[in-house]
C-alpha positions as CSV (number, residue, x, y, z in Angstrom):
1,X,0.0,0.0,0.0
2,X,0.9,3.4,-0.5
3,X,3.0,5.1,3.2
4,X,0.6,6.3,5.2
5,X,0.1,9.9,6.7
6,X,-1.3,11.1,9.8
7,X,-4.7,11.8,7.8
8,X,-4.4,8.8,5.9
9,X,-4.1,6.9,9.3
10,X,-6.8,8.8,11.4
11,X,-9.1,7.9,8.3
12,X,-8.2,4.5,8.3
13,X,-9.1,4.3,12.2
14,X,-12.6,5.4,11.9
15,X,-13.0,3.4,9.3
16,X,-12.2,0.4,10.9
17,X,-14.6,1.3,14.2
18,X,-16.8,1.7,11.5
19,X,-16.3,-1.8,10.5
20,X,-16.1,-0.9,6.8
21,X,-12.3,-0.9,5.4
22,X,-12.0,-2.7,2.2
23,X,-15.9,-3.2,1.7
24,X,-16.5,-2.5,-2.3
25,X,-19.7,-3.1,-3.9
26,X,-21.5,-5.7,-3.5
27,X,-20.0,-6.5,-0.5
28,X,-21.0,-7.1,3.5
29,X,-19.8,-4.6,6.0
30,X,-17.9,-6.2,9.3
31,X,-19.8,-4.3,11.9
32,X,-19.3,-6.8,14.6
33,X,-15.6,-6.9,15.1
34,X,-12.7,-8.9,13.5
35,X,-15.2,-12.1,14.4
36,X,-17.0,-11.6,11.2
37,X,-14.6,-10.1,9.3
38,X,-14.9,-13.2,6.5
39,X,-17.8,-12.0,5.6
40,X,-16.5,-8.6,3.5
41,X,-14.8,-11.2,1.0
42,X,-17.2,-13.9,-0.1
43,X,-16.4,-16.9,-1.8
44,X,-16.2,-17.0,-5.6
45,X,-18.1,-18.5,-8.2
46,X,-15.3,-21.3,-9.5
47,X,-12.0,-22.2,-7.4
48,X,-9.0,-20.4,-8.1
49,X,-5.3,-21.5,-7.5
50,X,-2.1,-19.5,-7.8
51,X,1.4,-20.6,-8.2
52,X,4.5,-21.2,-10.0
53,X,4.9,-22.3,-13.4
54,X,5.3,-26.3,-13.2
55,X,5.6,-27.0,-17.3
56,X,3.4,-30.7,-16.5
57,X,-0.4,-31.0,-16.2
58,X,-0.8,-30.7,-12.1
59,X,-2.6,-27.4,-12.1
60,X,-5.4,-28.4,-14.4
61,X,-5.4,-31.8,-12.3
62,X,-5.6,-29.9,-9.2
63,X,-8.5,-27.5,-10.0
64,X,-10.3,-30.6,-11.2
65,X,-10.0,-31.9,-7.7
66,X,-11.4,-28.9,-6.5
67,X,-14.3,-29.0,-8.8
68,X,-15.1,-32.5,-7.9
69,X,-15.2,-31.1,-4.1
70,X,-11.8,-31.8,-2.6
71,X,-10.2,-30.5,-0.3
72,X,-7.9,-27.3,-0.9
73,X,-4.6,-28.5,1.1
74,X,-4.7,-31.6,-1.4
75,X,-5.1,-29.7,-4.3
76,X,-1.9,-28.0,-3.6
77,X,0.0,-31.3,-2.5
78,X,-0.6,-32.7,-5.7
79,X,1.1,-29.6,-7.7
80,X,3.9,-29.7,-5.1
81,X,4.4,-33.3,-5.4
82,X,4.2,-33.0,-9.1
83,X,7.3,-30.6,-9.5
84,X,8.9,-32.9,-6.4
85,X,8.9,-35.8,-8.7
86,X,11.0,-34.0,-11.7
87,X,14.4,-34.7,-11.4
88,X,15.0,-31.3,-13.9
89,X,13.8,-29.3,-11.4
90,X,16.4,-28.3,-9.9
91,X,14.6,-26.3,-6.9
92,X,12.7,-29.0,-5.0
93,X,12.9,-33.0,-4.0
94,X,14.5,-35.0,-6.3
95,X,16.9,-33.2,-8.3
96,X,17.1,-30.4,-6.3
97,X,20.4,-28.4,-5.6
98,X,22.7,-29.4,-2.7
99,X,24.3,-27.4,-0.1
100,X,27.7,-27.1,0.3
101,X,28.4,-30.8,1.3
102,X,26.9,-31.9,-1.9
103,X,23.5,-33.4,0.2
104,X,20.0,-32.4,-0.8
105,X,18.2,-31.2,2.5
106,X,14.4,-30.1,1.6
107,X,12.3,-27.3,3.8
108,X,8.6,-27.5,3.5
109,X,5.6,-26.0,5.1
110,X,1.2,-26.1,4.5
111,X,-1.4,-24.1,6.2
112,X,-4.9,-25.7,6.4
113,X,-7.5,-23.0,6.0
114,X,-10.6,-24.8,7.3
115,X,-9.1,-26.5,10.0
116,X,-6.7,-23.9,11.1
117,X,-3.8,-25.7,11.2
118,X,-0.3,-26.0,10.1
119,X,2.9,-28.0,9.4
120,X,6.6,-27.6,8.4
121,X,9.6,-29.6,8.0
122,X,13.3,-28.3,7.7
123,X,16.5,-29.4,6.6
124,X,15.2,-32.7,5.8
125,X,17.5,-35.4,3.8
126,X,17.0,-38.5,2.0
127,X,13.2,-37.4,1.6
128,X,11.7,-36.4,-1.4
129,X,8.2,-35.5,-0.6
130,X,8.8,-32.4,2.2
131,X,5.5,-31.1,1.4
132,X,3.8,-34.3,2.1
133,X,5.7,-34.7,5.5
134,X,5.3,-31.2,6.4
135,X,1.1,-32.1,6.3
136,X,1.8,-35.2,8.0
137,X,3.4,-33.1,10.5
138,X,0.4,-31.2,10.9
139,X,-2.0,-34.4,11.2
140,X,0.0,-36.7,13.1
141,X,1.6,-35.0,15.9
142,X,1.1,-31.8,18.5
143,X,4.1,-30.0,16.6
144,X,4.1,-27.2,13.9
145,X,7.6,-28.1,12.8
146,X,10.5,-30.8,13.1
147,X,13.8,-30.7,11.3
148,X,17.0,-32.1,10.5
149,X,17.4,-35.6,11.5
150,X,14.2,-36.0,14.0
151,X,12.1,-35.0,10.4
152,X,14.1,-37.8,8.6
153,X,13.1,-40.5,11.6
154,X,9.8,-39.2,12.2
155,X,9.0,-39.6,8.2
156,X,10.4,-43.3,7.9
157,X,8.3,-43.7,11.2
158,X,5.2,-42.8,8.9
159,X,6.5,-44.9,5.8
160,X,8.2,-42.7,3.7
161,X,11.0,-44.0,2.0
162,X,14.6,-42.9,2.1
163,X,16.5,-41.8,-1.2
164,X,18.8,-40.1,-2.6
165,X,17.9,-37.0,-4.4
166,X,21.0,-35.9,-5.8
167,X,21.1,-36.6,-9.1
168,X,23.9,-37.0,-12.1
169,X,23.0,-33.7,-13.3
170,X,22.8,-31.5,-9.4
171,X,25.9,-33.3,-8.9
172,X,27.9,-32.1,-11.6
173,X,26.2,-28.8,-11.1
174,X,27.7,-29.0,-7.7
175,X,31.3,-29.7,-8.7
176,X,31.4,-27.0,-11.2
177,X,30.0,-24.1,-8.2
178,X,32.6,-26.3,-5.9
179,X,35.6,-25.1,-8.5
180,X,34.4,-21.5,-8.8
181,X,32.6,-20.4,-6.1
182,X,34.1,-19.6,-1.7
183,X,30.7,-20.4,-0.6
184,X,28.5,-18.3,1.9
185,X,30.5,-17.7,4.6
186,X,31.4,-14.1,6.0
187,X,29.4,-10.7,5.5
188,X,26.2,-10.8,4.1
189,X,23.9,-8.3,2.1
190,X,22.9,-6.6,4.9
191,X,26.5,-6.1,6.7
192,X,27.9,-2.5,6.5
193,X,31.3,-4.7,5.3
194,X,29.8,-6.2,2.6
195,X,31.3,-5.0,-0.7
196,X,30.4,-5.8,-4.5
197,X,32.2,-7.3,-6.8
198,X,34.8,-5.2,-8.8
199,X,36.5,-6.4,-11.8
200,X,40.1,-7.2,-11.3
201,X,40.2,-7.0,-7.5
202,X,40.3,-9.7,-5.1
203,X,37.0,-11.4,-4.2
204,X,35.4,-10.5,-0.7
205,X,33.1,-12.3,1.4
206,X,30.3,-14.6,0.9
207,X,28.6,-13.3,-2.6
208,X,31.9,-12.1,-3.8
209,X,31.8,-14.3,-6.7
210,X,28.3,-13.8,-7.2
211,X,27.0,-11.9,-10.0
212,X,23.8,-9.3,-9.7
213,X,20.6,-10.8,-10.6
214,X,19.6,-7.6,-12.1
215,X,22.7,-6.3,-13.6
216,X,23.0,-2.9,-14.6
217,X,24.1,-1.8,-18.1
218,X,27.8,-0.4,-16.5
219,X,27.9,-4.5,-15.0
220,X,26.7,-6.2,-18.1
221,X,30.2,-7.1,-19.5
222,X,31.4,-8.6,-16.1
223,X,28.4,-10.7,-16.4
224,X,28.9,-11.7,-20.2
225,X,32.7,-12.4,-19.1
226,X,32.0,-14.8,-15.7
227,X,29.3,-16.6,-17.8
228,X,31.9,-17.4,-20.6
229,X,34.4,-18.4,-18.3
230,X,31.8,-20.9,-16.6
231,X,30.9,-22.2,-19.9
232,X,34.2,-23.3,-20.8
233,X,35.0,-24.3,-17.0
234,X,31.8,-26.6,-17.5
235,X,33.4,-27.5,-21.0
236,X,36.7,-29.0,-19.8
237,X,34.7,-30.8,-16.8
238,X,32.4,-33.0,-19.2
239,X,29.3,-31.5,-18.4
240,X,27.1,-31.9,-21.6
241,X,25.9,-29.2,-23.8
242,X,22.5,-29.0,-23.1
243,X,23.3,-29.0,-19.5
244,X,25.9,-26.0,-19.5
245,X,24.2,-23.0,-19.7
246,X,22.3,-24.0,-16.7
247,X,25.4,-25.0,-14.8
248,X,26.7,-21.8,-15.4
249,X,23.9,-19.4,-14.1
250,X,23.7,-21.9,-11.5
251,X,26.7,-20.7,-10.1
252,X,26.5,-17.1,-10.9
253,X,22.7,-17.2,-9.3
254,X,22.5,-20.0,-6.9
255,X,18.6,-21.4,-7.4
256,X,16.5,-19.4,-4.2
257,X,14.2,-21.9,-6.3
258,X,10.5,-22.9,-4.7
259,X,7.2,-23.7,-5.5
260,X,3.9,-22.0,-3.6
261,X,0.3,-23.4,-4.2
262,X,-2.7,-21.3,-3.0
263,X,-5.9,-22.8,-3.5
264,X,-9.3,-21.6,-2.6
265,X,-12.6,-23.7,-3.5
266,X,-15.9,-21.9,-3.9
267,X,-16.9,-22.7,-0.4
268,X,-13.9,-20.0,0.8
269,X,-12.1,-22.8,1.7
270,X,-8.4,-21.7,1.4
271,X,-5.0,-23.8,1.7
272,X,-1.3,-23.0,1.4
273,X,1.7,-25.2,0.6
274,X,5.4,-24.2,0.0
275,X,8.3,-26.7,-0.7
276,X,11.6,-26.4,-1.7
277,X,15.4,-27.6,-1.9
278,X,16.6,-24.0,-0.6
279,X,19.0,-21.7,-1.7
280,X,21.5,-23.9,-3.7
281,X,25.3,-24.2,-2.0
282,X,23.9,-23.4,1.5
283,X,25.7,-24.2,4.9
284,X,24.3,-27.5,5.9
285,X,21.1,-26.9,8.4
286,X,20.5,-23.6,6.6
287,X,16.5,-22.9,6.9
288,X,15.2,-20.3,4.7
289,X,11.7,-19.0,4.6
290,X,9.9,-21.5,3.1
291,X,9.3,-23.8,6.4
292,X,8.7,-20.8,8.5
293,X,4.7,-20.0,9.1
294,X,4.4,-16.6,8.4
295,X,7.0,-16.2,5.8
296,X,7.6,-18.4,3.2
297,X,3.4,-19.8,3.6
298,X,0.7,-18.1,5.3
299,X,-3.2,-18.7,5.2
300,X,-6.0,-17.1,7.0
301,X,-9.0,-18.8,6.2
302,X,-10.8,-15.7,6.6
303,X,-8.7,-13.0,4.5
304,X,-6.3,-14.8,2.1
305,X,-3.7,-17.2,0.8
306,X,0.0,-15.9,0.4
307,X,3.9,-17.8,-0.7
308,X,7.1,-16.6,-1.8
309,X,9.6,-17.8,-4.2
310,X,13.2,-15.8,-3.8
311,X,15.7,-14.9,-1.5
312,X,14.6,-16.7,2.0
313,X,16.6,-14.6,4.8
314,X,15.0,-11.5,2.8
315,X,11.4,-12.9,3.4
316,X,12.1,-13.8,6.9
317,X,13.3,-10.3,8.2
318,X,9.7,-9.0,7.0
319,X,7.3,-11.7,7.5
320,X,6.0,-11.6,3.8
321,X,3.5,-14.1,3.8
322,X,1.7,-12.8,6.8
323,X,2.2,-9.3,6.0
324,X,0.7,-10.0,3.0
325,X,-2.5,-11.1,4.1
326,X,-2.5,-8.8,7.2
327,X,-2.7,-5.5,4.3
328,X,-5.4,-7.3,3.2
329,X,-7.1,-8.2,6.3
330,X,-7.2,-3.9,6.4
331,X,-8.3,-3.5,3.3
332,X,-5.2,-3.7,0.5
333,X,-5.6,-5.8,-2.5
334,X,-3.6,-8.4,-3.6
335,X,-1.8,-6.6,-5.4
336,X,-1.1,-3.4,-3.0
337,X,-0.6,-6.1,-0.2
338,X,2.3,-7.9,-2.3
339,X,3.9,-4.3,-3.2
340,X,3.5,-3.4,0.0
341,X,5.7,-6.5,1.1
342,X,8.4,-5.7,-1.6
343,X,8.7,-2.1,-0.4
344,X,9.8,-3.2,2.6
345,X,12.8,-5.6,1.5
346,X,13.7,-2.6,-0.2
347,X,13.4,-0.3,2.9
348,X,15.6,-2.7,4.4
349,X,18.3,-2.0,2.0
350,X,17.4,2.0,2.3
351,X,16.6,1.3,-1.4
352,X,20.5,0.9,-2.6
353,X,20.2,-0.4,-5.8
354,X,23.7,-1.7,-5.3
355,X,22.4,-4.6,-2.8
356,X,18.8,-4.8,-4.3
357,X,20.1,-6.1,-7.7
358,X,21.4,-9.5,-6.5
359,X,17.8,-10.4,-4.6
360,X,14.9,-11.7,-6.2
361,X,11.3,-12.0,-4.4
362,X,8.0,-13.2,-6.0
363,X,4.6,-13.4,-3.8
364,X,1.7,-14.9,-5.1
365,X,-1.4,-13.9,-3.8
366,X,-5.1,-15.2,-3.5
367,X,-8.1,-13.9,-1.1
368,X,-11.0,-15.3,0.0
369,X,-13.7,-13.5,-3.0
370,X,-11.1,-14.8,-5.6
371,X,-9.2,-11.8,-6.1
372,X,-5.7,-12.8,-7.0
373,X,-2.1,-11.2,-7.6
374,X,1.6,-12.2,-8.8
375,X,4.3,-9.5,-7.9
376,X,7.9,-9.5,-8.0
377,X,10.7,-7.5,-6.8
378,X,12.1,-7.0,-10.6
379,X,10.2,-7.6,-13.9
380,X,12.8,-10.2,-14.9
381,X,15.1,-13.0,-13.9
382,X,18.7,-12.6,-14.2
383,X,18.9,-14.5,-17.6
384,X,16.2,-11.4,-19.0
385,X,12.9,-13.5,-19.2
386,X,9.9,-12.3,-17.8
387,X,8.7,-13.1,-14.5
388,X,5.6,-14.8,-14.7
389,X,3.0,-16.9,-12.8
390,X,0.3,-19.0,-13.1
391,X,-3.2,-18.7,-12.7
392,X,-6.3,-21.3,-12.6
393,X,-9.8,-19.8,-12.3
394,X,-11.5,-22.0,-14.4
395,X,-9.0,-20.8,-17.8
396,X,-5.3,-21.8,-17.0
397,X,-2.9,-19.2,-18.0
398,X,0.1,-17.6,-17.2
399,X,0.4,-14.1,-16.0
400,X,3.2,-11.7,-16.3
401,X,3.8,-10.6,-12.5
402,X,3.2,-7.1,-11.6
403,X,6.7,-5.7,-10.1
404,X,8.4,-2.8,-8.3
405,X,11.5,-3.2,-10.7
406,X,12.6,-2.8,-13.7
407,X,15.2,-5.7,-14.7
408,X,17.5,-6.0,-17.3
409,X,17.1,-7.6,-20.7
410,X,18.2,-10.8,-22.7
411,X,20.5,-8.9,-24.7
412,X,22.7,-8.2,-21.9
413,X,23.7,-12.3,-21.7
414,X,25.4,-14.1,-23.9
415,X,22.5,-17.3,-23.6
């Protein structure tokens, strides 16, 4: 939402005595108190589900589920599960990036609108469906969250089967960032001794051999010249052709890969479900924001549905999820709520572009009347395509994301 003045706030108070902040046409004031305040947003007419793009058929499966009356947390399993399964996808269960050690350690997390409740798992190895255990979580036990080794027992306990989920392809992936990269220890973004990368001096801390994500036109030839070197590097290591270019920005832009689900049936019924491998090269135990309630997942099954894809410690420090659907519990839609939630990783940097261009955040969005956003912190990845999401709402499509960015274009990389 747009920063708020004294007027602007005294306005907003009396409104919300009132009981009538974000009631448009059509819709039921919330004179009662925050009790009733499900009834300004009423269901909609035909489910609706936000999320990633998958590239395989799980969203049109899903919303069938939801037409044939099942239930929302389910619906969003079965995307999650869906990108879980393919080993090419490189940001979740099998297939997924390693940390540092070379071992695949998974972080999940579901909210369960009609019931209320809520599961995570973290830093979990050897099992590939985190989203599944993180609900399993939620049913079986008095916990929100388990991690580490006491998620890997507890998930055998409930017959899941160990694996391993690095594959030929992470693993060579691995080995090329292993030759190249000095990992993420020492200063971070947001340490007054962090410094960028310069060409021709030595490298410095944690992201030093990092490129931006957003490179600006002055930076676009150190970019073109670290991604040719990797190329060659991948070259003279075997890694196939087809698999190179990938490698390489890879390494340049360690995967912050995830996959959100929100789904919301026309009873108002909403769920939430967030899995993911993590931020690729990690320090072993690393938890991001994807397991955390609140951040990475967030339902309130009387307001809205809200995930996040991107940099995890970035979400954490503001609470995304949560502050998503709290702007809209006052009134924001989903797209000011999302905006409003980028502003403030931005704030956190005091808007320096200089840190800004190597994050990457994208929220997606759904309330309780159907109303639905995809934002993002820049209008494009680091490669130059267009950040995009996907929609079902009775016609599956793919939406660009609204954004508070401007990002570069393709003809500043050599792929």
């Amino acid at each position: 939402m747009m920063s708020t003045t004294r007027r602007d706030f005294l306005s907003r108070t009396a409104m919300m005595a009132a009981g009538t902040v974000g009631v448009g046409a059509g819709e039921t004031a919330n004179r009662n108190g925050p009790a009733d305040i499900s009834l300004q947003y009423q269901p909609p007419k035909k489910p609706v589900i936000v999320t990633r793009e998958t590239g395989d058929d799980t969203v049109a499966e899903a919303y069938a589920m939801l037409e044939r009356g099942g239930d929302t947390l389910n619906a969003a399993l079965h995307i999650c599960q869906g990108r879980e399964d393919d080993p090419n996808d490189h940001s979740v269960g099998l297939g997924g990036l390693p940390n540092e050690d070379g071992v695949v350690e998974l972080d999940a997390s579901v909210m369960h609108g009609p019931t209320r409740q809520a599961g995570a798992v973290g830093a979990v190895q050897n099992i590939r469906h985190a989203a599944l255990l993180a609900e399993t979580v939620m049913q079986r036990t008095a916990h929100v969250m388990i991690v580490g080794n006491g998620a890997e027992k507890f998930a055998v306990d409930e017959g899941f089967q160990r694996e391993n989920l690095l594959t030929d392809d992470a693993r060579k992936i691995w080995l090329l960032w292993k030759e190249h990269s000095n990992g993420w220890w020492g200063p971070g973004l947001d340490s007054p001794d962090w410094k960028p990368p310069a060409v021709g001096k030595p490298a410095q801390g944690p992201m030093a051999r990092l490129m931006p994500r957003h490179p600006s036109e002055e930076q676009a030839p150190m970019v073109k010249d670290a991604l040719r070197r990797l190329s060659e590097m991948a070259d003279r290591m075997g890694i196939r052709p087809d698999l190179r270019r990938e490698a390489a920005l890879q390494v340049l832009w360690p995967t912050t890969g995830t996959i959100h689900v929100s789904a919301l049936n026309t009873k108002g019924e909403m769920s939430g479900a967030t899995t993911t491998s993590g931020l690729a090269w990690k320090i072993p135990g690393r938890l991001g924001d994807s397991p955390i309630i609140g951040a990475g997942c967030y339902t309130d099954q009387d307001i809205g549905s809200a995930g996040a894809t991107g940099n995890g410690e970035e979400n954490i420090k503001v609470a995304g999820a949560h502050t998503i659907v709290d702007q809209m519990r006052q009134g924001a839609t989903p797209k000011e709520a999302g905006m409003e939630a980028l502003r403030r990783i931005a704030r956190n940097y005091n808007n320096d572009m200089t840190k800004l261009r190597y994050l990457d955040m994208i929220y997606y969005i759904v309330r309780r009347d159907g109303a639905y956003a995809g934002v993002s912190l820049w209008s494009t990845r680091g490669t130059g395509a267009r950040k995009n999401f996907v929609v079902h709402d009775g016609t599956l499509r793919t939406e660009p994301c609204d954004y508070l960015y401007e990002g570069t274009t393709l003809s500043m990389h050599p792929f």
